[in-house]
VEXDREN-2710 file (C-alpha; in Angstrom, 1 decimal):
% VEXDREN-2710
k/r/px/py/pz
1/UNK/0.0/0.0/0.0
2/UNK/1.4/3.3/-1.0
3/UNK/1.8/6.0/1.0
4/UNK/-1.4/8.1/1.5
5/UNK/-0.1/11.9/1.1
6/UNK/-0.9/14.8/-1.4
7/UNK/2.0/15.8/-3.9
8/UNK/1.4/18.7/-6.0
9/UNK/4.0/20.1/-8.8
10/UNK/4.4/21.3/-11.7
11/UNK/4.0/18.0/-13.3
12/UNK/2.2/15.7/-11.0
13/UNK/-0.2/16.5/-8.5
14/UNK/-0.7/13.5/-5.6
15/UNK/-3.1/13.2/-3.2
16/UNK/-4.9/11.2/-0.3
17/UNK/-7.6/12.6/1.9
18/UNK/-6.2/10.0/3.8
19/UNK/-8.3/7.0/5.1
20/UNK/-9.8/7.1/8.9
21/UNK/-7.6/6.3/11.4
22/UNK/-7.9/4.6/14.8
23/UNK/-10.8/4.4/17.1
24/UNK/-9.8/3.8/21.0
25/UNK/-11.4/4.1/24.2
26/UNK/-9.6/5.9/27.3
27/UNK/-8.8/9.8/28.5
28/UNK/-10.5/9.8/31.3
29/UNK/-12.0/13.0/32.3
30/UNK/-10.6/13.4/36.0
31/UNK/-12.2/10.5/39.4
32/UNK/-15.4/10.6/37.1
33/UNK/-14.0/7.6/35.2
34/UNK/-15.7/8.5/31.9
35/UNK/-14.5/7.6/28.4
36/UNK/-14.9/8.6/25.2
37/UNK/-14.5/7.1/21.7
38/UNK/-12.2/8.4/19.4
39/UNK/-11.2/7.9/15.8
40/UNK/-7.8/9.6/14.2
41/UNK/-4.9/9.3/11.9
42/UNK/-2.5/6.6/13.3
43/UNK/-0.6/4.6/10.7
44/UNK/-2.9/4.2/8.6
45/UNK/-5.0/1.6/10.6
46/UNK/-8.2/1.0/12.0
47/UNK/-8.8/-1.3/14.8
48/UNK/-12.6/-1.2/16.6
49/UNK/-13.8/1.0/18.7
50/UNK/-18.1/2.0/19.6
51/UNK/-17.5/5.5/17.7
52/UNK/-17.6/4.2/14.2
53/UNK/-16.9/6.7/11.1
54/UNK/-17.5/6.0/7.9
55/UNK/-16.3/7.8/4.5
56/UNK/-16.9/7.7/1.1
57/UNK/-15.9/10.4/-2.0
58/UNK/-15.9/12.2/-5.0
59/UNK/-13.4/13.9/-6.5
60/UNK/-13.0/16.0/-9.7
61/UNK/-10.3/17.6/-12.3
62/UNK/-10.6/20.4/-14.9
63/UNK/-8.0/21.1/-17.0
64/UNK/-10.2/23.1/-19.8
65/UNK/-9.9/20.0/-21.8
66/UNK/-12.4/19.5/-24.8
67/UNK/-13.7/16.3/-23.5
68/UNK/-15.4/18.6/-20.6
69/UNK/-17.7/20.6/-22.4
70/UNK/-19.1/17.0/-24.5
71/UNK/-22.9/17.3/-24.0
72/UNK/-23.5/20.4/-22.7
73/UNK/-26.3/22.6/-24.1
74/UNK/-24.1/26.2/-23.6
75/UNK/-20.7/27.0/-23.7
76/UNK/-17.9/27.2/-20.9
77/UNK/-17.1/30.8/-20.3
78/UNK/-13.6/32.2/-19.2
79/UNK/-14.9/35.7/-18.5
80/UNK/-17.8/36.6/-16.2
81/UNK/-21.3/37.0/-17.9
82/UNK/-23.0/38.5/-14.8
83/UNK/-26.0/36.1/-15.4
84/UNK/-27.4/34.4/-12.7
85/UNK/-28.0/31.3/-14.8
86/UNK/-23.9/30.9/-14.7
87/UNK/-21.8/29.1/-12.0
88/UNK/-18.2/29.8/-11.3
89/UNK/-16.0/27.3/-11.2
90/UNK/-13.8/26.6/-8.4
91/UNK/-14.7/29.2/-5.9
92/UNK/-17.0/32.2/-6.6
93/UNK/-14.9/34.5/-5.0
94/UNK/-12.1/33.2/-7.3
95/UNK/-13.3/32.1/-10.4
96/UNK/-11.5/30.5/-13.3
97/UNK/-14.8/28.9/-15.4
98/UNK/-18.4/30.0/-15.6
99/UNK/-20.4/26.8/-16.6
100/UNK/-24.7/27.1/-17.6
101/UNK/-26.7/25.8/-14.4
102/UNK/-28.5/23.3/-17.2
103/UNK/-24.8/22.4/-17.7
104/UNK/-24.0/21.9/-13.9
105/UNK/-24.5/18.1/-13.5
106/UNK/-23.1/16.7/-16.9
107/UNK/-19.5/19.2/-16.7
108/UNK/-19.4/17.5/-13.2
109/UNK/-20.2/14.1/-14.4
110/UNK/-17.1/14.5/-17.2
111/UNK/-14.9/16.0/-14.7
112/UNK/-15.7/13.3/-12.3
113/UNK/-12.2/10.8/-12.1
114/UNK/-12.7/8.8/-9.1
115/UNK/-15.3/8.0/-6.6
116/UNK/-16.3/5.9/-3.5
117/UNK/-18.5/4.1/-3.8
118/UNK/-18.7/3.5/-8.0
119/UNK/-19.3/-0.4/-8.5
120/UNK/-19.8/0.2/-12.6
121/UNK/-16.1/2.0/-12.5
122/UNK/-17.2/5.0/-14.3
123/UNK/-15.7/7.6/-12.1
124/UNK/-19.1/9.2/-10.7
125/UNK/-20.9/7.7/-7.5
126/UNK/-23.4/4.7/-7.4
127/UNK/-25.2/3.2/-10.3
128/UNK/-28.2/2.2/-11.3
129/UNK/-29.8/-0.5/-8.9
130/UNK/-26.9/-0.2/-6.5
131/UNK/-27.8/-0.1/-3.3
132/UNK/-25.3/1.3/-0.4
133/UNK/-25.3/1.4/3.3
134/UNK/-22.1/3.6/4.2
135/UNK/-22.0/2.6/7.7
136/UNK/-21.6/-0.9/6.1
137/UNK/-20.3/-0.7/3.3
138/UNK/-18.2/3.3/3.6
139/UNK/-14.7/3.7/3.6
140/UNK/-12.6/3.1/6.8
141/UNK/-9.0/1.5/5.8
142/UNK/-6.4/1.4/3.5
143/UNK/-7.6/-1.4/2.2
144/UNK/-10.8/0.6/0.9
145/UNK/-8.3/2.4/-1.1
146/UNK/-7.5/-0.8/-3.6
147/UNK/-10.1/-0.5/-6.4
148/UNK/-8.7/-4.3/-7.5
149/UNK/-11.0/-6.8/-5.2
150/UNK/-13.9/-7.5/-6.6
151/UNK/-16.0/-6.3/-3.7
152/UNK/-13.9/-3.1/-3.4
153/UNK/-16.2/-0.1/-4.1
154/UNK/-13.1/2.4/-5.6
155/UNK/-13.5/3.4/-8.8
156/UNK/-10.8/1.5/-10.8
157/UNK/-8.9/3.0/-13.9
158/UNK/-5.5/4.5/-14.2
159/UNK/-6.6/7.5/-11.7
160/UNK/-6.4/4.4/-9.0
161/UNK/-4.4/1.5/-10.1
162/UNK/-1.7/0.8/-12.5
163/UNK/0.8/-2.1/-13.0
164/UNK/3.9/0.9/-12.8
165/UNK/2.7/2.3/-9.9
166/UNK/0.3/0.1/-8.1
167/UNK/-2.9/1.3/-5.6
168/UNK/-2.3/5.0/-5.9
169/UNK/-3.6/7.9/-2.9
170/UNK/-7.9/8.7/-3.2
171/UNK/-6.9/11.9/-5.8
172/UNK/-4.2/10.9/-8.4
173/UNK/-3.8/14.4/-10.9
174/UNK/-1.1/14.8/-13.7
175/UNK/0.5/17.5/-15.2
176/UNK/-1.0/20.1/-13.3
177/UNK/-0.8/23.4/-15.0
178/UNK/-1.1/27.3/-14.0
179/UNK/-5.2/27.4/-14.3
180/UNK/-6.0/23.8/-13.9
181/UNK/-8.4/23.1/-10.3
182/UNK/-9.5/20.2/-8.5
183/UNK/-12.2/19.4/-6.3
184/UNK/-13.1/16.4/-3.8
185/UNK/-16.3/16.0/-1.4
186/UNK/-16.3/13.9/1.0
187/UNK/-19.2/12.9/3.5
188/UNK/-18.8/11.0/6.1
189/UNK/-21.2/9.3/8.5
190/UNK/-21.2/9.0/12.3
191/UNK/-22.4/5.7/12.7
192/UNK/-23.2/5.3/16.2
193/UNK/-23.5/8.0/18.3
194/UNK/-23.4/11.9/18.0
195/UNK/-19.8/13.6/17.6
196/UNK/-17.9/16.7/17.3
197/UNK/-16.0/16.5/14.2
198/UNK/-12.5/17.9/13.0
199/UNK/-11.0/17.7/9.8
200/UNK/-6.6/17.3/9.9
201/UNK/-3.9/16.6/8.0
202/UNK/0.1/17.0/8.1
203/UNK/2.4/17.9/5.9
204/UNK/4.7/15.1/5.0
205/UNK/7.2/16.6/3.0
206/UNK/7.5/19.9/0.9
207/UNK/10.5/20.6/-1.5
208/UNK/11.8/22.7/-4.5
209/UNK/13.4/19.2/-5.9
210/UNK/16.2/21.5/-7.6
211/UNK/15.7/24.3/-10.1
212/UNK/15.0/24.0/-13.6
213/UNK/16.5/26.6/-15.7
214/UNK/13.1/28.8/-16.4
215/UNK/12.8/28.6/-12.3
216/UNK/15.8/29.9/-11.6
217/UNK/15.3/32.7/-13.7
218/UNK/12.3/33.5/-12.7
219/UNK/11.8/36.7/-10.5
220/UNK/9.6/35.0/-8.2
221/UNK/11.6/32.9/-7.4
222/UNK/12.7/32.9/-3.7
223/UNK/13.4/30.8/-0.8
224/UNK/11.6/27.6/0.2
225/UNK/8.7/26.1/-1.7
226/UNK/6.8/28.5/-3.9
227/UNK/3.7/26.0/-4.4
228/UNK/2.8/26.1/-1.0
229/UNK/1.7/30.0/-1.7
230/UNK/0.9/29.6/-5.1
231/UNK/-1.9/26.8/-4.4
232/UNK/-5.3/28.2/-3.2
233/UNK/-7.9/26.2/-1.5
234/UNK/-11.6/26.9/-0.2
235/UNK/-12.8/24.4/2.2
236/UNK/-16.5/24.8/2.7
237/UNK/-19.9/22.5/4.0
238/UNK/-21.1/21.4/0.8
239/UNK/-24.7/21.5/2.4
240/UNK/-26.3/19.5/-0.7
241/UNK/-23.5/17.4/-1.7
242/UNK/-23.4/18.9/-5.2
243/UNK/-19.0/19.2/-5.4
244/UNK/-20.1/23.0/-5.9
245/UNK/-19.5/25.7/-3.5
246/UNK/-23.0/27.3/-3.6
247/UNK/-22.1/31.0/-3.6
248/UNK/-25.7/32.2/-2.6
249/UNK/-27.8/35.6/-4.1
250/UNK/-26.9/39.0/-2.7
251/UNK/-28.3/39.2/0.9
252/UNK/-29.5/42.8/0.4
253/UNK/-32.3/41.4/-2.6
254/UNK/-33.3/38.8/0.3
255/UNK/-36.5/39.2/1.7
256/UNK/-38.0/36.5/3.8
257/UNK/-41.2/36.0/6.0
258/UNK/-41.1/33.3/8.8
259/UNK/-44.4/32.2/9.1
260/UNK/-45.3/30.1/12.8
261/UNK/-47.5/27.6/13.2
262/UNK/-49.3/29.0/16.9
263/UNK/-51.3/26.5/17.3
264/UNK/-51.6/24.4/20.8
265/UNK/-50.5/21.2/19.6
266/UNK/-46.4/23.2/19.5
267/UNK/-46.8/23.2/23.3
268/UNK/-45.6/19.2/23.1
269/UNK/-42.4/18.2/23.4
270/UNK/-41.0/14.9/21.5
271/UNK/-38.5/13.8/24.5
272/UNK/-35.6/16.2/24.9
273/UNK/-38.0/17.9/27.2
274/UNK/-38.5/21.5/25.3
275/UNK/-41.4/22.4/23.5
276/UNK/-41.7/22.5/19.5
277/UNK/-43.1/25.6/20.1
278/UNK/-39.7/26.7/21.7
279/UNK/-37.4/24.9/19.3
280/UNK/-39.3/27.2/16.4
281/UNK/-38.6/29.7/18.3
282/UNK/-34.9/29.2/18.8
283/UNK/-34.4/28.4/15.0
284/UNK/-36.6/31.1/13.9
285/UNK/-34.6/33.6/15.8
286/UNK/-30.9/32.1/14.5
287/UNK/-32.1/32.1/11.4
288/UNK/-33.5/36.0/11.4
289/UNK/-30.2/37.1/12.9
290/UNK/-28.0/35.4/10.1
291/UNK/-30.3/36.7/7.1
292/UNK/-30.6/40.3/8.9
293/UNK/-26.5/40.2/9.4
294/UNK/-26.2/39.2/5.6
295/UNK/-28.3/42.2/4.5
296/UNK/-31.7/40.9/4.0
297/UNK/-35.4/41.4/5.7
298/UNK/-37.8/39.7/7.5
299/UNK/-41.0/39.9/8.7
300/UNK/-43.0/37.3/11.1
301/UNK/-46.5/35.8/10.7
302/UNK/-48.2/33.9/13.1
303/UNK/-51.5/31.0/12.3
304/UNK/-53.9/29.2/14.3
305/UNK/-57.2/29.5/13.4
306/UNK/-58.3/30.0/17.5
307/UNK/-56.0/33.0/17.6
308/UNK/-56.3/35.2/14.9
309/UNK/-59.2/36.4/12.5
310/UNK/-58.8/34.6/9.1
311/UNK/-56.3/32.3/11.2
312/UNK/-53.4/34.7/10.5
313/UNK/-51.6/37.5/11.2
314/UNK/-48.3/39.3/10.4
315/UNK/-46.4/40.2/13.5
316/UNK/-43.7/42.1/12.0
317/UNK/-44.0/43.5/8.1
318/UNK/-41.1/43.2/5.6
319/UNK/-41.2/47.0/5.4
320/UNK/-41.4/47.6/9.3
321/UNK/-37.5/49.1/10.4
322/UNK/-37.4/45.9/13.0
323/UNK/-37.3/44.0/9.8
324/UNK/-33.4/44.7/9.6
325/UNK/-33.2/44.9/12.8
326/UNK/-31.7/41.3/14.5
327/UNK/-33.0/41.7/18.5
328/UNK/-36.2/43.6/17.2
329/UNK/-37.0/40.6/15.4
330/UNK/-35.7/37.8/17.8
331/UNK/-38.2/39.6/20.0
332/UNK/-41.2/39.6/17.8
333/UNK/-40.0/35.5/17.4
334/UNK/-39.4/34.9/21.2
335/UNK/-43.5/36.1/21.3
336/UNK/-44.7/32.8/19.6
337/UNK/-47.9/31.6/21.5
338/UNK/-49.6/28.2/21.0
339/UNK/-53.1/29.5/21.0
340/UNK/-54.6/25.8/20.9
341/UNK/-57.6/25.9/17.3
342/UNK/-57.0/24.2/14.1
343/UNK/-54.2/24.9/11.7
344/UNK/-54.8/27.4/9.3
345/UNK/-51.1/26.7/6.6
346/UNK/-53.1/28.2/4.0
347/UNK/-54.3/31.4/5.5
348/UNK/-50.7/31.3/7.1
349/UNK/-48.9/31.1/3.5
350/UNK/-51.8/34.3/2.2
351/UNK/-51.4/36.2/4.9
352/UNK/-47.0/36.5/4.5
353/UNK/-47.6/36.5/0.8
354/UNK/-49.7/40.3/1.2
355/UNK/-47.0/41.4/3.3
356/UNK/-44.1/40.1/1.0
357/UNK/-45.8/42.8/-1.9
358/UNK/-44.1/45.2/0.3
359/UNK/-40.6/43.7/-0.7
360/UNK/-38.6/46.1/-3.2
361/UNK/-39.2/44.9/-6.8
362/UNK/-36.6/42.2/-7.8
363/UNK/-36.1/40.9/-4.8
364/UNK/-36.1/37.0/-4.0
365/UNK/-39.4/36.6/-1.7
366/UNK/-39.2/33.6/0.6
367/UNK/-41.6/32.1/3.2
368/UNK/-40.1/29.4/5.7
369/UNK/-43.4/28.1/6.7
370/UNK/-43.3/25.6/9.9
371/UNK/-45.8/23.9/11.2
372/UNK/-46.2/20.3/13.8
373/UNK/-49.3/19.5/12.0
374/UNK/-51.6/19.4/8.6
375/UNK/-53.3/22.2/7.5
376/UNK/-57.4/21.4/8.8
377/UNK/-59.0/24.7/8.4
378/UNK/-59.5/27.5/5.7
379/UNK/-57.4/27.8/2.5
380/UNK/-56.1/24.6/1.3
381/UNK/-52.0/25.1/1.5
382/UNK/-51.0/23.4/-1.6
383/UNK/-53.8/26.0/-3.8
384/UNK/-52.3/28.9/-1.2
385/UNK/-49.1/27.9/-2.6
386/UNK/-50.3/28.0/-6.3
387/UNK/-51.5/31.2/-5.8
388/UNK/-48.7/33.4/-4.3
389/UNK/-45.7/31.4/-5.9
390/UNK/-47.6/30.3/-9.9
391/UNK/-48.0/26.3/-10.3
392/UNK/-45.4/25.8/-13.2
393/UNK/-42.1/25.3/-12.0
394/UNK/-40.7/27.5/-14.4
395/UNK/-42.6/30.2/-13.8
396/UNK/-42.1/30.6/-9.8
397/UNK/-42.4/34.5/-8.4
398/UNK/-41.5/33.3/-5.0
399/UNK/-40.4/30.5/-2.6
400/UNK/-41.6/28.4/0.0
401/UNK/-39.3/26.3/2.3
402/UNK/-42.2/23.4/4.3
403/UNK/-40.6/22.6/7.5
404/UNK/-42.1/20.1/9.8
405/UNK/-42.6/18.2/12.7
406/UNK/-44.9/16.2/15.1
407/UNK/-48.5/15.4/12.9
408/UNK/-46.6/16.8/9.8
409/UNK/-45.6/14.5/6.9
410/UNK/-43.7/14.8/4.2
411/UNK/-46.5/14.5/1.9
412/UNK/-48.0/17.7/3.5
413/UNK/-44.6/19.5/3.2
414/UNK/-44.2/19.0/-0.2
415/UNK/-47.5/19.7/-1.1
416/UNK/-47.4/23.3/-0.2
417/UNK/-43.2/23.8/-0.9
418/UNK/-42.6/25.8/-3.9
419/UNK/-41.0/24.2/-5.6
420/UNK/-41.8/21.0/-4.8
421/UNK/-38.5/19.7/-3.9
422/UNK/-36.4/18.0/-0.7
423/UNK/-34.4/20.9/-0.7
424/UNK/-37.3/22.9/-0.1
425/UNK/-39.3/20.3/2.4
426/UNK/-38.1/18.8/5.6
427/UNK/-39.2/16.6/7.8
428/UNK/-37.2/18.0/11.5
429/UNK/-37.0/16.1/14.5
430/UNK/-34.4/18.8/15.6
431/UNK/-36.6/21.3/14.7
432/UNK/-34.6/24.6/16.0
433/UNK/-31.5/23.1/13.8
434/UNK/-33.4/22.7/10.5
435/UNK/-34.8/25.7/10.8
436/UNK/-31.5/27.6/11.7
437/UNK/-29.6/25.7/8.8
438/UNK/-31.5/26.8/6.1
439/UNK/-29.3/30.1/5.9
440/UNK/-26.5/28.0/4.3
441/UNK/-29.6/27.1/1.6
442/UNK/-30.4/30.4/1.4
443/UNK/-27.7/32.7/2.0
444/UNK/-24.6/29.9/0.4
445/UNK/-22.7/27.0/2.0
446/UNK/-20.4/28.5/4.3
447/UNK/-16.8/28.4/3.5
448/UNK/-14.9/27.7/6.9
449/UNK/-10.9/28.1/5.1
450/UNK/-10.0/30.4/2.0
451/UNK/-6.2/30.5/1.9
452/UNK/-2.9/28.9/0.2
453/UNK/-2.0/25.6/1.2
454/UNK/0.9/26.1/3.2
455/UNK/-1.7/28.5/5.5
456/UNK/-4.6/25.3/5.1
457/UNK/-1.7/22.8/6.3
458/UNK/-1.1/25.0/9.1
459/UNK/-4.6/25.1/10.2
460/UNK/-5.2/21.2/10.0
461/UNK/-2.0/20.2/11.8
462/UNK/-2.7/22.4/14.5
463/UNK/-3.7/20.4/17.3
464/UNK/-7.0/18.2/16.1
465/UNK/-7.0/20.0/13.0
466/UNK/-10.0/22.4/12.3
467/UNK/-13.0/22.2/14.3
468/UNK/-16.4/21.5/12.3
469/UNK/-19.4/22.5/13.7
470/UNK/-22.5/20.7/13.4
471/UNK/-24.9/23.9/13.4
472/UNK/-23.7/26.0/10.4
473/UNK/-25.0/29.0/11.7
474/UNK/-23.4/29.9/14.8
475/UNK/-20.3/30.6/12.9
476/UNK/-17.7/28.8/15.1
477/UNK/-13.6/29.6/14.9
478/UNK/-11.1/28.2/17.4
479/UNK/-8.5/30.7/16.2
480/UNK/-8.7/34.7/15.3
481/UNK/-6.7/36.0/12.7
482/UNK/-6.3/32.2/11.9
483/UNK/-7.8/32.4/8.3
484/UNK/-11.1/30.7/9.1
485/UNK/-14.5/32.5/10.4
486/UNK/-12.9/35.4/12.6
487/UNK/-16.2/37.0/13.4
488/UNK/-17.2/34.1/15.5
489/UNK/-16.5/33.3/19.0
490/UNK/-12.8/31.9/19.9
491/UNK/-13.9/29.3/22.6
492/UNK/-13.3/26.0/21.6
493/UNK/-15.6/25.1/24.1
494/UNK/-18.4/27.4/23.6
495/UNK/-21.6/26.2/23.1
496/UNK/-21.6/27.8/19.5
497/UNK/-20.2/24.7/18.2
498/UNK/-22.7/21.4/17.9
499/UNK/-22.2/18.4/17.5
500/UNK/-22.7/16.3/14.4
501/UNK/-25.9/13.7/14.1
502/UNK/-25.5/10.4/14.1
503/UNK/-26.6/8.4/11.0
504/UNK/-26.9/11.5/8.5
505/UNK/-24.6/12.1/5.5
506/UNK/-22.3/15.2/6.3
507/UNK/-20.2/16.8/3.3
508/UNK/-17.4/18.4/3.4
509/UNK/-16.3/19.7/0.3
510/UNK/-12.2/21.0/-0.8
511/UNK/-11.1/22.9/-4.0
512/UNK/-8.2/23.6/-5.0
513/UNK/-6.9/25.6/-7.9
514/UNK/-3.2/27.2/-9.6
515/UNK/-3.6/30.8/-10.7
516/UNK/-3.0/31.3/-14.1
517/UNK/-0.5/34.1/-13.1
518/UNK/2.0/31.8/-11.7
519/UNK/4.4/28.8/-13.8
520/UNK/7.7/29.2/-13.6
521/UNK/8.3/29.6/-9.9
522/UNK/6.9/26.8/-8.9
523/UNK/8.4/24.3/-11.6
524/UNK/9.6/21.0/-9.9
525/UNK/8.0/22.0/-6.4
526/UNK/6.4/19.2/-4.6
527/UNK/4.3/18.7/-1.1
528/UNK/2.9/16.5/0.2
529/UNK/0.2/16.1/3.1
530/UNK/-2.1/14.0/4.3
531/UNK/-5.6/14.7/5.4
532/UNK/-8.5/13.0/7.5
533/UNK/-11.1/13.4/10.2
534/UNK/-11.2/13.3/13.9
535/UNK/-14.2/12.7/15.9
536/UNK/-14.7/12.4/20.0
537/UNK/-18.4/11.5/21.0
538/UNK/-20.4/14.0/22.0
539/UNK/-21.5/12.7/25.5
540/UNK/-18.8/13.5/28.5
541/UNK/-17.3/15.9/25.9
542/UNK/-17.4/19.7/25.4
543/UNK/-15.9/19.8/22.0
544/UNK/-12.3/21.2/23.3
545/UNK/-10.8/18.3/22.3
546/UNK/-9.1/15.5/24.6
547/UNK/-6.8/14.0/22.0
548/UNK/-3.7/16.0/22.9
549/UNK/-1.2/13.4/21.2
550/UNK/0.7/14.6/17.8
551/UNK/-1.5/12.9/14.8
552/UNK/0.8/10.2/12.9
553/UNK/0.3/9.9/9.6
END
């Protein structure tokens, strides 16, 4: 088995986002006697332990080639058309490509070089028929990495295996040139318990491997390895799983009403011992604050048919000044009653939809409707829906994101969600995190690292690496100044940071990409690294980190 490390050069690019470690039991936390599970990089191996994580991948390379653009309806762009209908390609804050949203799926597919699991060996995840349980079947060991069994779920071609070289790292890219960018997204699964997450690596080894003539001459040219600063990376939470950093609309064309179910059936709880009427609350009110801090409005309207006449009523408009105005509206929130009546979606989804004619024209108008039952009184939701948003997909004028709990279904969710999609419909059991999370849909995925890849290897070899956090929204950074998030708080320990859910497909997504301003400098310059998660359960655990040992790769 080859090592697992990332090389990157002028030439050759290597890399391995390097299998999952070891899981062990032990730190005790003081007399108290309790343990935790852990999983980490230690050569290479896995042995048992009662935290189980589980990984699987794909990863992507452009390098403008003609055999990317084969079947797509319009043309790869190098310049920026300011449509909206465009994507850019690796990082929208650096672009290099602008690809057709139509286009989106199939540039990925003939990007796509390797992938975990791909039984058909065609590069891209899954196949027809296939069916996968990743806390079975997932990644864990270096054996995972050897596409040659045949059980093994790696992709096998000559991005993974050849007689010459043998089992090669998870990303294999050649001849890497000034311009060319790569992607990977991993998710990976906490199969047992809940855990706080951090995602490592180490660099292994970074060197100029002498100077060609053009390098030498070139006025860049300086002292240590060049392709350390000449690499850039984004490291984001690829929310949707989609190997695209989802950039987002401009906040201040966002205007949103949160629309509250009030009736008396969110005074239950559903065993954590807090209301749902609470947990809306708590959502609603993280969510407000991150779309008012972006730039954007919102306004609040209540429905229960016992509570209000016509079984709605706006609390706070779109055009009130609380509506940009984060503890204004986390107060209007925190008022959320549970009047007891029937529950009036429809008249719920009307009543925001008057109110949302107050938006400026142009804006994106959005109702995050939740509700812990099915609509049994007045307007029917799904006609509601019809009739503020149009019933032809193509034609929407707004949006509707269904959120629900308790007596809700996903039937009912998607019957009123405009469109009609999973993206925009959720069943919650964690209601105040669903809720709070849909700022990544609607502001972006959050990018947690934008930097070189000497500064990204500092970040991930420093202590457990970077911390993830399970809730999106509270903006979590261990380290000021450090590169990542440095508006949020610098506690480790704070309670900004959540864990991650058990059994639920996280995705973590890494691009990388060589200005076209640089080439001679960095001729011949290789580094390598290697890169993983760490994860501690979440029970016994505040999320500082009790792994103190140096990671081995």
């Amino acid at each position: 088995m080859p090592d697992d490390n990332f090389e990157l050069s002028r030439r050759k690019a290597l890399a391995a986002l390097g299998t999952i470690g070891v899981a062990s039991a032990g730190a005790g936390l003081g007399t108290s006697a309790y343990f935790s599970d852990q999983e980490t990089f230690e050569n290479n191996s896995l042995v048992a332990g009662s935290l189980d994580l589980k990984v699987d991948w794909e990863e992507h390379y452009s390098d403008w080639s003609a055999d990317e653009s084969e079947g797509l309806e319009y043309e790869v762009l190098m310049e920026d058309p300011e449509d909206g209908e465009y994507v850019a390609l690796p990082d929208p804050q650096n672009p290099l490509i602008w690809v057709h949203e139509e286009d989106l799926e199939t540039f990925m597919d003939n990007t796509s070089i390797e992938a975990f699991p791909d039984p058909d060996d065609d590069g891209i995840q899954g196949a027809e028929g296939f069916e996968y349980d990743a806390c079975e079947q997932g990644a864990d060991t270096p054996e995972d990495l050897d596409p040659r069994p045949e059980t093994a779920l790696r992709t096998l071609n000559e991005d993974t295996y050849t007689e010459e070289d043998g089992v090669k790292p998870l990303v294999y890219l050649e001849d890497v040139k000034p311009g060319d960018f790569g992607e990977a997204t991993l998710s990976f699964h906490i199969c047992d318990n809940p855990g706080y997450v951090w995602l490592n690596g180490e660099l292994v080894d970074a060197s100029e491997n002498g100077l060609t003539e053009p390098e030498a001459d070139d006025p860049d040219e300086g002292e240590g390895v060049e392709l350390l600063d000449a690499i850039q990376t984004t490291w984001w939470y690829d929310e949707d799983g989609d190997n695209v950093l989802d950039g987002g609309e401009a906040a201040e064309d966002l205007c949103v009403q949160i629309v509250l179910d009030a009736s008396g059936s969110m005074t239950a709880t559903d065993g954590d011992g807090v209301s749902r009427n609470q947990e809306a609350i708590d959502g609603a009110q993280q969510l407000a604050e991150e779309i008012i801090t972006a730039g954007g409005s919102v306004g609040v309207t209540f429905f229960s048919a016992a509570g209000y006449s016509g079984g709605a009523q706006v609390q706070q408009s779109v055009a009130d000044a609380g509506a940009t105005d984060v503890g204004t509206t986390q107060t209007v929130i925190s008022n959320l009653p549970a009047n007891g009546g029937s529950t009036a979606i429809g008249e719920g989804i009307e009543t925001a939809d008057e109110d949302l004619a107050n938006c400026d024209e142009g804006d994106r108008t959005i109702q995050i409707v939740v509700t812990d039952g099915q609509n049994n009184t007045g307007t029917n939701p799904s006609t509601a829906a019809d009739d503020v948003t149009g019933d032809d997909a193509d034609d929407y004028t707004g949006e509707i994101f269904a959120i629900g709990t308790g007596g809700a279904s996903e039937a009912s969710l998607l019957s009123f969600a405009r469109p009609s999609d999973d993206v925009h419909a959720e069943f919650a059991d964690d209601l105040a995190a669903v809720i709070a999370n849909l700022s990544q849909v609607i502001l972006g995925e959050k990018v947690f690292f934008r930097g070189s890849l000497g500064d990204a290897l500092a970040a991930l070899a420093d202590g457990n690496g970077i911390p993830l956090d399970g809730n999106r929204t509270t903006n979590f950074d261990e380290v000021p100044g450090d590169g990542l998030n440095d508006t949020a708080p610098s506690d480790p320990t704070s309670d900004a940071r959540e864990c991650f859910v058990n059994s639920i497909e996280h995705y973590i997504g890494f691009a990388w990409y060589l200005p076209v301003d640089h080439a001679n400098e960095i001729q011949s310059d290789s580094v390598e690294f290697d890169l993983g998660f760490y994860t501690e359960q979440c029970r016994h655990n505040t999320g500082a980190g009790m792994n103190s040992e140096e990671v081995e790769s």
